[in-house]
C-alpha positions as CSV (number, residue, x, y, z in Angstrom):
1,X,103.7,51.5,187.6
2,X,104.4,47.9,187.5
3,X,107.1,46.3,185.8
4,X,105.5,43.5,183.4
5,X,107.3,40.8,181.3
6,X,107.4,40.6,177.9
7,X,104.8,37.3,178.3
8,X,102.7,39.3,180.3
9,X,102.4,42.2,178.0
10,X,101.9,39.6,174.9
11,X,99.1,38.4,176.6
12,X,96.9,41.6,177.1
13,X,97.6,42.8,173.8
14,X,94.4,42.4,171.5
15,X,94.8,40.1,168.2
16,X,93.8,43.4,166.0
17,X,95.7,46.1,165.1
18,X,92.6,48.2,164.4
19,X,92.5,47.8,168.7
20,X,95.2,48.8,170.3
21,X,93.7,52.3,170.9
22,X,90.8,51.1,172.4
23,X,93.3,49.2,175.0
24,X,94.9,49.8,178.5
25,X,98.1,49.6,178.4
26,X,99.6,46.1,180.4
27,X,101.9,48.6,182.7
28,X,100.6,51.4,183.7
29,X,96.8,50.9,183.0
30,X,96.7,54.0,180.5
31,X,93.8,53.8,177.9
32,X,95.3,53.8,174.1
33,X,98.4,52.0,172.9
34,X,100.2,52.8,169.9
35,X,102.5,50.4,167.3
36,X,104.9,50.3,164.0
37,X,106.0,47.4,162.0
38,X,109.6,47.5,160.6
39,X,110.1,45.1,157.8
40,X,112.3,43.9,155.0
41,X,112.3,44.4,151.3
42,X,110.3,41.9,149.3
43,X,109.4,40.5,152.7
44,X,106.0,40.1,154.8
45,X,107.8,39.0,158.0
46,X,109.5,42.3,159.8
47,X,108.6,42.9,163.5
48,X,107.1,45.7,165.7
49,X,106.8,47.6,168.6
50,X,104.2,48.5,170.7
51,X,104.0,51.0,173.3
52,X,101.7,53.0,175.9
53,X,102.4,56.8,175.2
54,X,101.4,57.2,178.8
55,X,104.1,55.4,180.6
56,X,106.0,54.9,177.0
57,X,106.7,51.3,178.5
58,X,106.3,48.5,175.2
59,X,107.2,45.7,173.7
60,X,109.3,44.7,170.8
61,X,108.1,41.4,168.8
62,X,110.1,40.0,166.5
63,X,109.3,37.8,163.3
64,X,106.0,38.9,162.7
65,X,103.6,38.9,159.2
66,X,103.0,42.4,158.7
67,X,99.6,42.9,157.0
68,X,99.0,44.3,153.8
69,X,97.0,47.6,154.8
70,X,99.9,47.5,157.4
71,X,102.4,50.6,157.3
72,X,105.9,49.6,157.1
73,X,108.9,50.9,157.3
74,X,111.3,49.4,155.0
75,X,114.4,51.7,154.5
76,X,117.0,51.6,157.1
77,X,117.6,55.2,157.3
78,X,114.0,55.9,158.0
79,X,113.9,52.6,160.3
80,X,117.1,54.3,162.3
81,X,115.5,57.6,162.9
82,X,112.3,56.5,164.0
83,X,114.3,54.5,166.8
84,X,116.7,57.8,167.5
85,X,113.0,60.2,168.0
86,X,111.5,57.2,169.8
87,X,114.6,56.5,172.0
88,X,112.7,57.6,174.9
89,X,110.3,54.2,175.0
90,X,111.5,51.7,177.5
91,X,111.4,48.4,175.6
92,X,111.0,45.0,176.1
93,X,113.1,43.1,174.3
């Protein structure tokens, strides 16, 4: 598996949500990525990760819009234990 940067994994990933699963992943080649935007109350700028659940190699990006149709999660609580079940993923930060 190769180790890519976080500019070499933003430039692979597909503009469209709605594509990700239809995408290799940037590290390891594995088809299907998956992704979960994290945002703020009264806010549509949060951020999100995305990651291969291959490899589970991703990328974190910070200050992005989150969409509308977008699901968010908002509460901290629920924002913490997503990390703690997902603490597996090897990030880039």
């Amino acid at each position: 598996m190769n180790n890519k940067t976080y500019f070499e994994w933003i430039k692979k990933l597909p503009q469209n949500d709605s594509l990700y699963l239809s995408s290799n992943c940037p590290a390891c080649g594995s088809k299907g990525l998956s992704y979960q935007y994290f945002g703020f109350e009264g806010s549509d700028i949060g951020w999100k990760i995305i990651w291969c659940n291959s490899c589970y190699s991703g990328v974190k990006i910070s200050r992005t819009k989150i969409p509308d149709e977008a699901n968010s999660i908002i509460d901290d609580k629920e924002q913490e234990l997503f990390l703690k079940t997902h603490a597996y993923l090897k990030l880039i930060l």
